[in-house]
Every structure is written in structure tokens, then in C-alpha cells.
MARLODREN-174596 format. One record per residue: residue number from 1; x, y, z of N, C-alpha, C, O in turn. Coordinates in pm, 1 decimal. Example, Ala and Ser with C-alpha at 12.3 -4.5 7.8 and 13.67 -1.06 7.14 Angstrom:
<atoms>
  seq      n.c1      n.c2      n.c3     ca.c1     ca.c2     ca.c3      c.c1      c.c2      c.c3      o.c1      o.c2      o.c3
    1    1319.0    -569.0     780.0    1230.0    -450.0     780.0    1320.0    -330.0     780.0    1423.6    -331.9     846.5
    2    1285.0    -225.0     708.0    1367.0    -106.0     714.0    1290.0       3.0     787.0    1340.9     113.8     803.9
</atoms>
This chain:
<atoms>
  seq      n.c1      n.c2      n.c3     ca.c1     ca.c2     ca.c3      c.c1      c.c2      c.c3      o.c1      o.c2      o.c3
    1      84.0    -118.1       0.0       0.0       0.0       0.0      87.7     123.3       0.0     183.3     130.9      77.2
    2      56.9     221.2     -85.8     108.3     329.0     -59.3      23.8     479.4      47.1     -91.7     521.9      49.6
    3     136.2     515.3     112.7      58.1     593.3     178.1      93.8     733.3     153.8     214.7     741.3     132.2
    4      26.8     861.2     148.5      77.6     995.2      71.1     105.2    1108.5     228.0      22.1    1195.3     254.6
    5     174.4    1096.8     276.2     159.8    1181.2     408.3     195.5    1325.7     352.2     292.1    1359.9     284.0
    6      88.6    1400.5     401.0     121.8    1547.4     398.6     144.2    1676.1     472.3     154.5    1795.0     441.9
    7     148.7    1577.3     622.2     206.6    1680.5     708.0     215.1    1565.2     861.5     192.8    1444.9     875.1
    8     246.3    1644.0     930.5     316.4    1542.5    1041.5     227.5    1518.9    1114.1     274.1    1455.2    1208.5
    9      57.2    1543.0    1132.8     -26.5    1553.4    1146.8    -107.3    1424.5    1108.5    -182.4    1357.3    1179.2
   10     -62.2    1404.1     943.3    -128.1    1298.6     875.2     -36.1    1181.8     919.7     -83.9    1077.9     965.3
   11     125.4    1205.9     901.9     219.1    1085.9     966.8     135.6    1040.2    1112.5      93.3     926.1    1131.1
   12     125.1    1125.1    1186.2      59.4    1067.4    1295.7     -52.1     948.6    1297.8     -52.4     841.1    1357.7
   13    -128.6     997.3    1226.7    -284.4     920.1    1230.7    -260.9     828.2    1134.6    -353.2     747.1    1142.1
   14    -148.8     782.4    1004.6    -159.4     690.0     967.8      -2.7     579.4    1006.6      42.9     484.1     943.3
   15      39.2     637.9    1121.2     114.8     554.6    1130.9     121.3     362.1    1194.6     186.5     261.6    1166.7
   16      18.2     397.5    1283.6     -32.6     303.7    1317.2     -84.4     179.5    1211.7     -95.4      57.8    1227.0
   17    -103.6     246.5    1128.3    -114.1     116.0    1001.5     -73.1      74.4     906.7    -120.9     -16.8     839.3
   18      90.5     179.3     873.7     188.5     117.3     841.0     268.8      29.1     846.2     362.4      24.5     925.9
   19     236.8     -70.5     743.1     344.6    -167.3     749.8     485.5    -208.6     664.6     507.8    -188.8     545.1
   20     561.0    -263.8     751.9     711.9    -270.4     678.8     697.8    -294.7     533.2     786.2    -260.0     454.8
   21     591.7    -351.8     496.4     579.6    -392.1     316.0     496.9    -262.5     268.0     429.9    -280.3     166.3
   22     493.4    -171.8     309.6     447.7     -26.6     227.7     528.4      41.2     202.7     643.9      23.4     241.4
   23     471.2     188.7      93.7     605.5     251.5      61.8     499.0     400.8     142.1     376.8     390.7     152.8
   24     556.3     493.9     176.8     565.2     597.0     234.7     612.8     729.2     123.3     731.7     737.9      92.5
   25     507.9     832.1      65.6     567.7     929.1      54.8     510.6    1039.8      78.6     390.8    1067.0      70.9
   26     652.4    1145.0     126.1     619.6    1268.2     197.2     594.0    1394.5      72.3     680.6    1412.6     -13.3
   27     442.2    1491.7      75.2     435.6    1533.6      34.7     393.5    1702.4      71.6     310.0    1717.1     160.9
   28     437.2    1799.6      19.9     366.4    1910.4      66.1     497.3    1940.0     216.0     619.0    1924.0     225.7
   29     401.0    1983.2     299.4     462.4    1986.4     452.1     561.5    1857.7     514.7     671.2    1876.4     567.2
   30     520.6    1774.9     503.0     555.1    1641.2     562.6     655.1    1636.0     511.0     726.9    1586.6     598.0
   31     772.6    1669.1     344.0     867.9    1667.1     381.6     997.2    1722.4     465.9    1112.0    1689.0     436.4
   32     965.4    1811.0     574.7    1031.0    1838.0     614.4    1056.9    1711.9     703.5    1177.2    1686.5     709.8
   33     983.8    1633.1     768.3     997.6    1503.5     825.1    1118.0    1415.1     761.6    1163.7    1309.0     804.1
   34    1154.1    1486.2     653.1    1282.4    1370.1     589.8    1435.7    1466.7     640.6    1535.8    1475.9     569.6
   35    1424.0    1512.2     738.9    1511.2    1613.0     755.8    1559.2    1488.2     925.9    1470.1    1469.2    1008.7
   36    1687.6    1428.5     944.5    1756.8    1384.9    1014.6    1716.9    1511.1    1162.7    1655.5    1482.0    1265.4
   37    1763.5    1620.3    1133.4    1745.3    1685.8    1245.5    1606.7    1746.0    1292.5    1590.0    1843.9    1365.2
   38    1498.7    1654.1    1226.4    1386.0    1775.5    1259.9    1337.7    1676.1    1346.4    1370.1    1558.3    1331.4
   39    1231.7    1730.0    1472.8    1211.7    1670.0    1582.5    1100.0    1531.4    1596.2    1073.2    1464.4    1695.9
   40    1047.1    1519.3    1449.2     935.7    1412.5    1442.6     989.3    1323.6    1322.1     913.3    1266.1    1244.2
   41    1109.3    1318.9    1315.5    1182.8    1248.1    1214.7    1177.9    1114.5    1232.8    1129.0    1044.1    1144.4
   42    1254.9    1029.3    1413.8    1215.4     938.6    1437.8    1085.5     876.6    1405.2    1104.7     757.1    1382.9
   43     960.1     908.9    1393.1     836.4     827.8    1399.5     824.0     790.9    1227.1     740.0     706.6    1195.6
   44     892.1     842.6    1139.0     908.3     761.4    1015.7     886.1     622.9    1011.8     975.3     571.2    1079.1
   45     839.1     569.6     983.2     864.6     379.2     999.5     925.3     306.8     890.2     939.6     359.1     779.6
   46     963.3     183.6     917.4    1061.0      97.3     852.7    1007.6      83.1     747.0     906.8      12.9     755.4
   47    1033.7     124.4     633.9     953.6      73.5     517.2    1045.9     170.3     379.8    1128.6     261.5     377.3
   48     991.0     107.0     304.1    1005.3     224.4     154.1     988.2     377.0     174.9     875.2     420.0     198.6
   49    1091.4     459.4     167.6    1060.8     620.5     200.6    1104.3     684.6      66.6    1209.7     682.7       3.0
   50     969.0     749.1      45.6    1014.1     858.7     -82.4     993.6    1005.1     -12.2     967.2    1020.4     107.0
   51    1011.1    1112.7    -110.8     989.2    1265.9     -74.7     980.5    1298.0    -217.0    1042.2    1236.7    -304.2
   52     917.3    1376.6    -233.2     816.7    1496.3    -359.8     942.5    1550.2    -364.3     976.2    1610.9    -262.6
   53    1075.9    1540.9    -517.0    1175.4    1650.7    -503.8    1128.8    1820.8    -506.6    1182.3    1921.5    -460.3
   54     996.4    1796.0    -588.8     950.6    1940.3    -592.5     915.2    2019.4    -476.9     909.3    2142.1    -485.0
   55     886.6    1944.5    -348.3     857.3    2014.4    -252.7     931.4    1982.8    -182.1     869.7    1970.5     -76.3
   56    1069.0    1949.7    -160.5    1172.7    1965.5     -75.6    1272.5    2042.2    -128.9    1362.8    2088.6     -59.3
   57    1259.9    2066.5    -296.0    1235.0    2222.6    -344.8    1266.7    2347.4    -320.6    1352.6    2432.1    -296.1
   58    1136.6    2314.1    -342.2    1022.6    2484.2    -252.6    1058.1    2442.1    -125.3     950.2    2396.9     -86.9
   59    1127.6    2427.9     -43.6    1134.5    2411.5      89.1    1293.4    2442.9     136.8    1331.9    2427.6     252.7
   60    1392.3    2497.4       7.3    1482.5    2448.1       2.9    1562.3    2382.2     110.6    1643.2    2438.3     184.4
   61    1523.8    2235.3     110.2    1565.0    2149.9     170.2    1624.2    2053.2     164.4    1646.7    1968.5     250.9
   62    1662.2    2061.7      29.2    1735.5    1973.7     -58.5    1845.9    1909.7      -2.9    1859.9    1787.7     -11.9
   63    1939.1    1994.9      63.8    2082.0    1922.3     150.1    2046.4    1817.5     281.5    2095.8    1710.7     317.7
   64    1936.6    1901.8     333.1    1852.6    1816.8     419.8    1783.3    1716.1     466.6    1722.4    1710.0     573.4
   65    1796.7    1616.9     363.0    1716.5    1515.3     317.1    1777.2    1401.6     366.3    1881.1    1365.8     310.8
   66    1728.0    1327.9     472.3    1819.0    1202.6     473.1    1868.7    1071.6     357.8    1788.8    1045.3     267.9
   67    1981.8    1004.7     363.9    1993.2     954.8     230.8    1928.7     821.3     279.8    1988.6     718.0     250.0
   68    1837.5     814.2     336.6    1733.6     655.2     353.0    1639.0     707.0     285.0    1541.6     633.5     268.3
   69    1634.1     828.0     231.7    1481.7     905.5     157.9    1503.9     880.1       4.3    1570.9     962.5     -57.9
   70    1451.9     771.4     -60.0    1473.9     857.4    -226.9    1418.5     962.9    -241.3    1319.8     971.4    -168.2
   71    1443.3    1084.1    -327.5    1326.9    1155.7    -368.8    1320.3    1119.5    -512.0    1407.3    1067.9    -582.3
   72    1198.5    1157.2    -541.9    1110.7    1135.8    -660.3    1038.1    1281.6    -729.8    1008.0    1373.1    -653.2
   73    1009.3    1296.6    -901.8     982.2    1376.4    -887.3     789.7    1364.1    -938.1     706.6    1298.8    -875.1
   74     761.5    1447.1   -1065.4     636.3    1346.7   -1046.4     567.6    1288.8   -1136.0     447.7    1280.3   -1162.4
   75     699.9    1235.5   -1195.3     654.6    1104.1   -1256.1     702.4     988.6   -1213.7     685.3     877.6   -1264.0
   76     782.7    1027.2   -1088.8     793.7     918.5   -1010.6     686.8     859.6    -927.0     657.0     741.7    -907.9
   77     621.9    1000.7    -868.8     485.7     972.0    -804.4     394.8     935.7    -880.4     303.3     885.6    -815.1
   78     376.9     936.9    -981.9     255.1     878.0   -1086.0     348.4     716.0   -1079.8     294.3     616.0   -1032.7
   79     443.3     714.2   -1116.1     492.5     561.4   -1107.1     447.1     463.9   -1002.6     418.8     346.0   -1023.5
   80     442.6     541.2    -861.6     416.8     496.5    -734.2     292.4     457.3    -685.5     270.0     365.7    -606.4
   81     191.7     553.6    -752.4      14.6     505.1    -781.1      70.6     434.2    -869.0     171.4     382.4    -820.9
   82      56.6     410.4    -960.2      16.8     324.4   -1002.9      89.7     142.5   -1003.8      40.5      45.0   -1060.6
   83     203.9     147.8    -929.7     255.6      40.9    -899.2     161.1      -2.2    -750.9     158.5    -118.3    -710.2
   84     111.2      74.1    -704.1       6.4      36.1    -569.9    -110.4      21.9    -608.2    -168.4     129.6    -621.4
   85    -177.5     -78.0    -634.8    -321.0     -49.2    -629.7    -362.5      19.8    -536.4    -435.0     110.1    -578.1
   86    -345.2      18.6    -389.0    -420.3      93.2    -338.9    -338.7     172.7    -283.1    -220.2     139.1    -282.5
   87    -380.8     308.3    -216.5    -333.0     430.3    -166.2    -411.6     471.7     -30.6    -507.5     406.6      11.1
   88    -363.8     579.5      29.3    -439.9     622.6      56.5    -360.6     810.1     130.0    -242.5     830.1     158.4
   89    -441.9     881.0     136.9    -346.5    1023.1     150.9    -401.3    1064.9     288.1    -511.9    1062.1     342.0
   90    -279.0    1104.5     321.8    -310.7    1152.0     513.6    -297.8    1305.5     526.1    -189.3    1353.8     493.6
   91    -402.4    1393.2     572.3    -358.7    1550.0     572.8    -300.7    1558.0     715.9    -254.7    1664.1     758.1
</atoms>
């Protein structure tokens, strides 16, 4: 399953039903969560981690990015639906 987190808000409420065989990507707000030093970084879970390059971007956060994160841009994310049948997006 893929899950679309878009802020640390949405990481919260769908973390609980993440599992190690999902892929995870941070979009919008939530990538700052791919940032090693930011304070809700830990609650990431074990699994497949992407990040929106476009909005780590606009965020310039680019150096920031841990290297357990691929980023993707978005036709990577169209790659990612559609290699998941199912999804689902967390605000």
C-alpha cells in the first residue's frame, strides 16, 4: 500500500497502520519530516521512504534530506500510484 503523508499531522494518524511492506511518501509539509534533524523524524517507519523533489524544493531542503529518503519527482509519483493499487493520503 502506498501511503501519501502530507504533514506530520497525517504521519501521525496513519502511522499506526503502516506496514514494513508499504512505501511511504512525503508530500507538501511532511517533507520536512525527511530532515535527520527535525524533531518528528524518528516516527518515520521501517519501510520504503520517498519525498516529492519538488517540494523539498520549494522548501529548500534539498541538503537536508536524509539519504534513507529517495526523492522522486512526479513522474515518479505517478509511477508509485500506479505500482500500488491501493493508496491512501493523510492531511
Amino acid at each position: 500500500m502506498l501511503h501519501i503523508i502530507q504533514s506530520e499531522r497525517g504521519l501521525r494518524a496513519a502511522r499506526p497502520l503502516i506496514h514494513s511492506s508499504d512505501v511511504v511518501l512525503l508530500v507538501e509539509a511532511a517533507v520536512y519530516l525527511a530532515n535527520p534533524s527535525h524533531y518528528a523524524h524518528a516516527m518515520l517507519p521501517s519501510c520504503s521512504l520517498y519525498a516529492l523533489s519538488e517540494d523539498v524544493t520549494a522548501r529548500g531542503i534539498m541538503t537536508l534530506i536524509s539519504n534513507k529518503i529517495q526523492q522522486v519527482d512526479f513522474s515518479g509519483f505517478v509511477a508509485l500510484t500506479e505500482t500500488h493499487s491501493q493508496n491512501a493520503t493523510w492531511a
